[in-house]
C-alpha positions as CSV (number, residue, x, y, z in Angstrom):
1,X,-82.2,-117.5,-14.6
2,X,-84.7,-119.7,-12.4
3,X,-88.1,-119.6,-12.8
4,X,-88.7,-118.2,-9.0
5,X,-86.3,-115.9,-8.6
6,X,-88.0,-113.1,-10.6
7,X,-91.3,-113.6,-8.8
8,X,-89.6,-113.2,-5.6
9,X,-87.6,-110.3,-6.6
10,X,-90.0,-107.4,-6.0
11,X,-91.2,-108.7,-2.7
12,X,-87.2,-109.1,-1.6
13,X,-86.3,-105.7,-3.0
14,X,-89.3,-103.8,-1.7
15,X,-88.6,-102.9,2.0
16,X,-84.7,-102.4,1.2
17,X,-86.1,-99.6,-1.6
18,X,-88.1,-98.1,1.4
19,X,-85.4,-97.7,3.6
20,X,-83.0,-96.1,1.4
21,X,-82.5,-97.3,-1.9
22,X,-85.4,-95.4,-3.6
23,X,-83.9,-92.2,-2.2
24,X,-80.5,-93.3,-3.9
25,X,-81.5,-94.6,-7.2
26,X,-83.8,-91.1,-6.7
27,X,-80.5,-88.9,-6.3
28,X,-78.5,-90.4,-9.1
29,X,-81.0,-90.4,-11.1
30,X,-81.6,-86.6,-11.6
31,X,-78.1,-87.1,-13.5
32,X,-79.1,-89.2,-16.7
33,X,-79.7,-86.5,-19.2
34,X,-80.9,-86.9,-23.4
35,X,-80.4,-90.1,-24.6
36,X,-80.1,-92.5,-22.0
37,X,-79.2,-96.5,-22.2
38,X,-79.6,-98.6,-18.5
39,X,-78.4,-101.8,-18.5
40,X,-79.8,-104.6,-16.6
41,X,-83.4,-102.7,-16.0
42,X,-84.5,-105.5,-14.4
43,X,-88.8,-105.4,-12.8
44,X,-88.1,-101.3,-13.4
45,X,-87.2,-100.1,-10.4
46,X,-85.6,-97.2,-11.9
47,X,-88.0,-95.6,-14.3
48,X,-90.0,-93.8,-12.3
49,X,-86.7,-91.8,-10.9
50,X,-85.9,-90.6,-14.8
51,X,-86.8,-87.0,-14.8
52,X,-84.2,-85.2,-16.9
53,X,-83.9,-87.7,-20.0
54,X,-84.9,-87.3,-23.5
55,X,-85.6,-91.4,-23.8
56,X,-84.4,-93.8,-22.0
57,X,-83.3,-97.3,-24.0
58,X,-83.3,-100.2,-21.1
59,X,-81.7,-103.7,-22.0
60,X,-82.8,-106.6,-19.9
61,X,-81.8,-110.2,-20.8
62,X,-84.2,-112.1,-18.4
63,X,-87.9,-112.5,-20.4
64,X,-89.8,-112.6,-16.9
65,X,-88.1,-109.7,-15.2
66,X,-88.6,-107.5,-18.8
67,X,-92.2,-108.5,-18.4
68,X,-92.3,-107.4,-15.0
69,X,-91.2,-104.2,-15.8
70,X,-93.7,-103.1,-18.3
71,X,-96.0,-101.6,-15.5
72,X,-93.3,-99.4,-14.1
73,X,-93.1,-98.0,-17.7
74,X,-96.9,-96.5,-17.3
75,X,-95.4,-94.8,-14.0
76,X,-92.9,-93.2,-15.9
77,X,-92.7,-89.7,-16.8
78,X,-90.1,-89.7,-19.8
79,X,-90.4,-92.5,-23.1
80,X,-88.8,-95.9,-22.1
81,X,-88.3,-98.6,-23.9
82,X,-87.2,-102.3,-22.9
83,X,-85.5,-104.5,-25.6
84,X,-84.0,-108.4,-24.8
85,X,-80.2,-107.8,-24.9
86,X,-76.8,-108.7,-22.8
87,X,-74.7,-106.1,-21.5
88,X,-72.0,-107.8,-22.7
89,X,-72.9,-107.3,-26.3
90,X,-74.9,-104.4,-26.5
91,X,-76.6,-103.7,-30.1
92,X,-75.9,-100.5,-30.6
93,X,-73.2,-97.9,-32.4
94,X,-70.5,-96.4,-30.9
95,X,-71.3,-92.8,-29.4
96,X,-74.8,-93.4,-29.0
97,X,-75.7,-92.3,-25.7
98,X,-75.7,-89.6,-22.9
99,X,-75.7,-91.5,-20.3
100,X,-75.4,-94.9,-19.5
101,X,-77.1,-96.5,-16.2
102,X,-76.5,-99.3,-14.3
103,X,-77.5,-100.2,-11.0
104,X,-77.2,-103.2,-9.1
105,X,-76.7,-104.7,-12.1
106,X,-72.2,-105.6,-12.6
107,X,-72.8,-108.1,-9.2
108,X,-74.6,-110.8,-11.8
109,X,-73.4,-110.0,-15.0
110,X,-70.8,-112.8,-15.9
111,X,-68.3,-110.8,-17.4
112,X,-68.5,-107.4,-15.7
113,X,-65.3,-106.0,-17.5
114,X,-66.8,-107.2,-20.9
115,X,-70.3,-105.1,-19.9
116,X,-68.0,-102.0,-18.6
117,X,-66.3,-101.6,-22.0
118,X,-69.7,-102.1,-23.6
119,X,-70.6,-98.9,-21.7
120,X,-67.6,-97.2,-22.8
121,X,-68.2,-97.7,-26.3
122,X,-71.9,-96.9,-26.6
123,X,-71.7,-93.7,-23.9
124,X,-70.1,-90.3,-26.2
125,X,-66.9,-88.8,-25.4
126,X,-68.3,-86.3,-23.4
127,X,-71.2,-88.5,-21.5
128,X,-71.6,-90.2,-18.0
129,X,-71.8,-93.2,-16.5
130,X,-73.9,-93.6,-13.8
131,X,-73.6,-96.8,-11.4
132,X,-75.4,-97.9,-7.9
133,X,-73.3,-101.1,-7.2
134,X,-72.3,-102.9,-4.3
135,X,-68.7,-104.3,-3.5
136,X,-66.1,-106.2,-1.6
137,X,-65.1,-104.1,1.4
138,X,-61.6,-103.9,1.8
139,X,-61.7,-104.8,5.5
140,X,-59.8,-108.1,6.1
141,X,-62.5,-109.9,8.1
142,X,-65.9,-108.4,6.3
143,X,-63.7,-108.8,2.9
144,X,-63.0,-112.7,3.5
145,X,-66.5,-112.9,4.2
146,X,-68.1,-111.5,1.8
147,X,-65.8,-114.3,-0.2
148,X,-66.4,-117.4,1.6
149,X,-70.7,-116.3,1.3
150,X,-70.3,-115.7,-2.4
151,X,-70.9,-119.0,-3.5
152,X,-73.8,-119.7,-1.8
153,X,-75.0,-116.2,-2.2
154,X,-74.9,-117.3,-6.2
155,X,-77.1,-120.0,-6.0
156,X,-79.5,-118.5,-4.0
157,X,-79.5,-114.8,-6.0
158,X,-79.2,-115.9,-9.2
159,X,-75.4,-115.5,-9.8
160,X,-75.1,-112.2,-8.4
161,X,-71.7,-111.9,-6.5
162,X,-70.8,-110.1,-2.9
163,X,-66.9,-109.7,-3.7
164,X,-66.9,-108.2,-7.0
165,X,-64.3,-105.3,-6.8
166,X,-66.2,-103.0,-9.2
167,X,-64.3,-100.3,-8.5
168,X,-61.4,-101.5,-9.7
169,X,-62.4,-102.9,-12.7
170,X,-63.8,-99.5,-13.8
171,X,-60.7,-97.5,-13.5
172,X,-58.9,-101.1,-15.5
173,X,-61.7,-99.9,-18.2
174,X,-60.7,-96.8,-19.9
175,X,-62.7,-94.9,-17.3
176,X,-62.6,-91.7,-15.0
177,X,-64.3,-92.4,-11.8
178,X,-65.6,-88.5,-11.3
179,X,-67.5,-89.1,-7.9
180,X,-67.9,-91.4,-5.5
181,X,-70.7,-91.9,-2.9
182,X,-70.3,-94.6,-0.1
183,X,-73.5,-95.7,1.9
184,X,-74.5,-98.6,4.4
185,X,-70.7,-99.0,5.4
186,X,-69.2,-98.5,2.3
187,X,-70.7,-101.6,0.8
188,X,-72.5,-99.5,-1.0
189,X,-71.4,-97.0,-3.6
190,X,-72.3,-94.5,-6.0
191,X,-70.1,-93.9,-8.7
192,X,-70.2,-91.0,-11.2
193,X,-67.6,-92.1,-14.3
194,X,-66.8,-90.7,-17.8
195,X,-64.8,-91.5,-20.5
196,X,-60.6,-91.0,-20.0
197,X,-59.6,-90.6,-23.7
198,X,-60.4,-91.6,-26.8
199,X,-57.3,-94.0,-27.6
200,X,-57.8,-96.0,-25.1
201,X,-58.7,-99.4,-26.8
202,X,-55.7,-98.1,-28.8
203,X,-53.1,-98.3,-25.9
204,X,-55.3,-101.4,-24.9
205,X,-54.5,-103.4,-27.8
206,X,-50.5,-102.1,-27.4
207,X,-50.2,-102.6,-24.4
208,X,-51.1,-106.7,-24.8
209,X,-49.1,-107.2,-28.3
């Protein structure tokens, strides 16, 4: 990660949480119940919005933005805590969480299907995951677009990526999308998942002998 991009996140994010994206993150929020695991926490944007949670576990792997977020913490009204970790290899057992969180987060991750399955394995059979994610629209023109600005949108954002289809790569992840929000144009979405079955990195590992 540069050096300026997480001083200039706040600032950047700011006026776009004013107009809306407080009230979203505010929303889904009320959702993440007992044990709770958010990935990518990023400067903490979140942790004022956890109301319902028994502790919330946040992984961030960027050292300024975890620093960042340590004064959201003191504005929070349930127990969080922020470890150093990748969402791609997340250091905890199977089954461990409630609910697992990520919002604006799949976009930069390298390997968004590697995180997804992560979340899979660490959320219990019965839990939810919550995502705030934005995504290629499926309009020709806007689509191509989004495409042709992604790699200039990388350098300038830090890797994150306008034409990730993140929908899709859920339901190719042993998961159940449950709900589904669409805001600003549908480049936007809220997404309400849970676990489809058990043996699913069973038929997985089948499925590619």
């Amino acid at each position: 990660m540069s050096n300026w991009f997480p001083k200039l996140y706040n600032p950047l994010m700011k006026p776009l949480e004013k107009i809306g994206f407080g009230n979203i993150r505010k929303e889904l929020l009320l959702n993440a119940k007992g044990q709770v695991l958010e990935i990518g926490s990023g400067t903490g944007f979140n942790f004022s919005y956890y109301k319902h949670a028994d502790k919330v576990v946040a992984v961030e792997p960027a050292t300024q933005m975890k620093e960042q977020s340590f004064i959201q913490i003191k504005k929070a009204s349930v127990p969080i805590e922020v470890i150093s970790a990748s969402g791609e290899k997340l250091p905890f057992a199977d089954n461990s969480f409630d609910t697992v969180v990520g919002t604006l987060v799949l976009c930069t991750i390298p390997n968004p299907e590697q995180a997804l399955k992560e979340m899979r394995r660490v959320c219990k059979p019965n839990g939810k995951i919550l995502l705030f994610e934005h995504v290629r629209l499926e309009n020709k023109f806007f689509g191509s677009l989004q495409d042709w600005l992604t790699p200039f949108w990388k350098h300038i954002c830090d890797g994150c990526h306008l034409n990730r289809n993140t929908l899709q790569l859920i339901e190719q992840t042993g998961l159940q999308v449950d709900m589904i929000e669409k805001h600003y144009k549908k480049i936007f979405l809220v997404i309400e998942a849970s676990i489809i079955s058990n043996d699913y990195e069973r038929r997985s590992e089948i499925e590619n002998i």
